[in-house]
N, C-alpha and C positions, 0 to 999 in steps of 0.2 A: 183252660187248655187241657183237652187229657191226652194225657201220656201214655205215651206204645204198649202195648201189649206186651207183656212180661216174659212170657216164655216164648216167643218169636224173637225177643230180647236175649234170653238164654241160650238160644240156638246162635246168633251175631256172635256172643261175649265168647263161646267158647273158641267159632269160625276165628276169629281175632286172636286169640289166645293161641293156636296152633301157628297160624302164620306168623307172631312174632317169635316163637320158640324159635322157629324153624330158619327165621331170617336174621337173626340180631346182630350178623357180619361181624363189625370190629368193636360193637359196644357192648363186649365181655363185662365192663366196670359196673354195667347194670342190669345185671343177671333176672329174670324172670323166674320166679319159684313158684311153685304153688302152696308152700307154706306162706307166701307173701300175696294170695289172691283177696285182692276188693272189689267183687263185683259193684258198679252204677249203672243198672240196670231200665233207667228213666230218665237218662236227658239227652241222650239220641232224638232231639226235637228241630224243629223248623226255626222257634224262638225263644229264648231263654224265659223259663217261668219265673213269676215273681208273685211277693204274698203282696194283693193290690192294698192292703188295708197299712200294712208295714211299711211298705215301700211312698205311700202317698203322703199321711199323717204325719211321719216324720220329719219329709220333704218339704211340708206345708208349716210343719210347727217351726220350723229351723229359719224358714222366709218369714215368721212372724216375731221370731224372736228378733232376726235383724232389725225389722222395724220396729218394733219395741226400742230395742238399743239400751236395755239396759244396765245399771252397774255390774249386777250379778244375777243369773237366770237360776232360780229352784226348779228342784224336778222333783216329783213325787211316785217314785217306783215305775216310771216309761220306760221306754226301751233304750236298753245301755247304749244302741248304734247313736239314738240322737244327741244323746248328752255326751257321749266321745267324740262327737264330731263338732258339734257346738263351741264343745272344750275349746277346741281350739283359735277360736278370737270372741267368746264372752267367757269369764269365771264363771263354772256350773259348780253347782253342790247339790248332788244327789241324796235321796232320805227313801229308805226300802225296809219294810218289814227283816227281810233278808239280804243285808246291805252285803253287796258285791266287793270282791277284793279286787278293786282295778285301779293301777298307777298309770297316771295319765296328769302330765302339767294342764293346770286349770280347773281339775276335778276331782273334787273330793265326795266322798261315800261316808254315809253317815245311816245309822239305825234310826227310825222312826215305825210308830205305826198312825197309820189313814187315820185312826178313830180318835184319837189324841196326839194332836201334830204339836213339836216343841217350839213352837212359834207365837209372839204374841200377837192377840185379836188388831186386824190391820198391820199388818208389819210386811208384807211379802209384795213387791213393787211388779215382781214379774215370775210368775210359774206356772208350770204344766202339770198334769195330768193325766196319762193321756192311755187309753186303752187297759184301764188298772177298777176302776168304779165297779165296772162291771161283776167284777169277782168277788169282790168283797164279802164274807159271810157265805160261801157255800163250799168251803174247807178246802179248796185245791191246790193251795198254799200252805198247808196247816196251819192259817187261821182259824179262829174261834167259828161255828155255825150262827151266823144271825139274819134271818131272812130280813131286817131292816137294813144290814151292814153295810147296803150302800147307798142310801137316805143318810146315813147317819157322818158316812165320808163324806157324801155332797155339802152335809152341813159345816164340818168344819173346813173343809174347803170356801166356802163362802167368808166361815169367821175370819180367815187369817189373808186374805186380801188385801189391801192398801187401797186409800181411798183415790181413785183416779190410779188404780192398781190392774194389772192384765193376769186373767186367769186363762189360757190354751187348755179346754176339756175336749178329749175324745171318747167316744163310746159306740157298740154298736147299734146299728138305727134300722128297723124295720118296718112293714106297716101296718104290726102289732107286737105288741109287746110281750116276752114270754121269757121263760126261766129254760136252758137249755142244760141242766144239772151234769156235773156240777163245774162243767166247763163258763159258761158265761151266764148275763143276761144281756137281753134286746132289750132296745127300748124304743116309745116312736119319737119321731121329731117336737111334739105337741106335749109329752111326756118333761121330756129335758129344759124344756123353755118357763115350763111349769115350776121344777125344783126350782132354776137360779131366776125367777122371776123377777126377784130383789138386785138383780143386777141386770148391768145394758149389755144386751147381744148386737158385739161388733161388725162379727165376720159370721157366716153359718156356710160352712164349704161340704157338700156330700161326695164321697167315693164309692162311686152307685158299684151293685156285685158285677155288671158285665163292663169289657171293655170298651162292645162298641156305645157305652152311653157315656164315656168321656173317664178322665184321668180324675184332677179335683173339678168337679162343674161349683161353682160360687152361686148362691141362692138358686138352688134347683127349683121344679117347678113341683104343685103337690102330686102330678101325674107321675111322673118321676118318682116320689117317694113312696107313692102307696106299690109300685114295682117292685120293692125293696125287701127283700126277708132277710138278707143279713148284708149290710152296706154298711159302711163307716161314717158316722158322723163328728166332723170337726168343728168345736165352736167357739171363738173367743170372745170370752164376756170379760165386761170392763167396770169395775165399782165405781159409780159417782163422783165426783167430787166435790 
């Protein structure tokens, strides 16, 4: 969706800003200053914007933990909305490079890094991933620079799996693969399936980039993908047992 034009915007905000000076009748108690101006100059819209990659993946991974059901869900550096919300009827324990100071019953924050996770090999019954791989090694976190850095995540991610174990990976999916420095990498469908080949692909849900081609579509088709230059891919792989 784009958004209004800015300075047709700034002509509204000021129009608005006169008329409540001029009107405020009996609600002296909340005074209008212009020491106190916050212009929002972009959501004067028809529908509320939303970021479809954020809003989807988390929605999807949270319906997958349900079913999972398990004791205790790990999360590995995702986004604090899902693991705060989760918190609230599974125990989550979070692990971030840059572990977050957040009190919340059910969830705890804990330091880790992606390359060396404090977990032993098979031990992790139920965790995510999700929207994190991608970064890995191109410093925008001030981590270390390693153009293998997320090969080398993906692999410990694999090691520390449980056997008949649920790994929830997101990342973004294109339909080709490319470094967008030093904000992300793409990767394709064909790419991802490659790395965790050693494991069984449960679910594979795409969050194509426009609306009208759906919210999560569940096994899109390859026409649909190659559409794709930056879309979300959700996948959950499951280790053997």
């Amino acid at each position: 969706m784009i958004n209004p034009p800015v300075p047709k915007n700034c002509l509204k905000y000021l129009s608005d800003y006169i008329y409540l000076v001029k009107n405020q009748g009996s609600r002296r108690e909340l005074k209008i200053s212009l020491r106190d101006l916050y212009p929002i100059l972009n959501e004067n819209t028809n529908e509320t914007y939303f970021d479809r990659h954020y809003i989807y993946h988390t929605a999807w991974a949270a319906r997958k933990v349900k079913e999972i059901d398990p004791k205790k869900h790990i999360d590995i550096s995702s986004s604090l909305y899902f693991s705060g919300i989760i918190s609230a009827f599974i125990p989550v324990d979070i692990y971030d490079f840059r572990p977050p100071k957040v009190e919340l019953a059910g969830l705890h924050s804990k330091k880790a890094d992606l390359l060396k996770l404090p977990f032993k090999s098979g031990s992790l019954e139920s965790f995510s991933c999700m929207h994190v791989v991608e970064h890995i090694g191109l410093g925008r976190y001030g981590e270390p620079l390693d153009p293998d850095g997320d090969l080398k995540a993906m692999t410990e991610l694999k090691r520390v799996v449980a056997s008949g174990g649920s790994l929830l990976f997101v990342v973004p999916i294109g339909f080709r693969s490319k470094i967008l420095f030093n904000a992300h990498r793409i990767y394709t469908y064909s790419q991802v399936i490659s790395y965790f080949s050693d494991l069984i692909l449960k679910e594979f849900v795409l969050i194509p980039e426009k609306s009208e081609d759906g919210g999560l579509v569940k096994g899109p088709s390859a026409k649909l993908l190659r559409r794709q230059n930056y879309a979300c891919g959700c996948f959950w792989f499951k280790k053997q047992q």
